[in-house]
N, C-alpha and C positions, 0 to 999 in steps of 0.2 A: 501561487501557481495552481492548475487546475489537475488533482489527483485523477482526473477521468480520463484527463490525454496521455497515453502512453510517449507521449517527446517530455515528456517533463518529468520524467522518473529515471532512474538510471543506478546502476550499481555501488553501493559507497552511499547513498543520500541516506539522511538521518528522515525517516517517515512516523505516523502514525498509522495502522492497522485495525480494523474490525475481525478478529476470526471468525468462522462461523459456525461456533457457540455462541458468542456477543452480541448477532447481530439482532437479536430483540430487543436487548438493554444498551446497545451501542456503545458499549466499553472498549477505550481502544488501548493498545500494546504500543509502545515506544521502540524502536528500535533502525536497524540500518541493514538497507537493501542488499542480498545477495544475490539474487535475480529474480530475474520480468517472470510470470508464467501466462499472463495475459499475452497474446498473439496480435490480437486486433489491434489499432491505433487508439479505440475511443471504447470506452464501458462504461453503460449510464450506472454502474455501482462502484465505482473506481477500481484502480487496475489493480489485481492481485499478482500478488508479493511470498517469494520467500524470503524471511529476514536470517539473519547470521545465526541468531537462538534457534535459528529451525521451524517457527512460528509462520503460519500461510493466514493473509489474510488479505482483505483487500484496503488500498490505499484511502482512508480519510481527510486525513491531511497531509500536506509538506509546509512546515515550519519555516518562516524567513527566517534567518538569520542574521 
């Protein structure tokens, strides 16, 4: 699924995160969706996220399962 499109993220989902301190080294944070803060439908740097840790980053991956 494409982390850019705000229809494919949703509250509960297990994502990966770049915050942005990371985003030079592109290190990302594991964790699960507590809400959207992204507005728009589409962000060409994926959609940011606050996870349940309290962590704001934006969306890099969504993991199949």
């Amino acid at each position: 699924m494409d982390p850019k499109q705000r229809n494919n993220i949703h509250t509960g989902l297990r994502v990966f995160v770049v915050q942005k301190q990371d985003q030079r080294t592109g290190k990302e944070t594991e964790g699960v969706v507590a809400s959207i803060l992204t507005k728009s439908s589409y962000h060409p740097h994926g959609i940011k996220v606050r996870l349940e840790s309290g962590i704001v980053g934006r969306v890099s991956l969504i993991p199949s399962e």
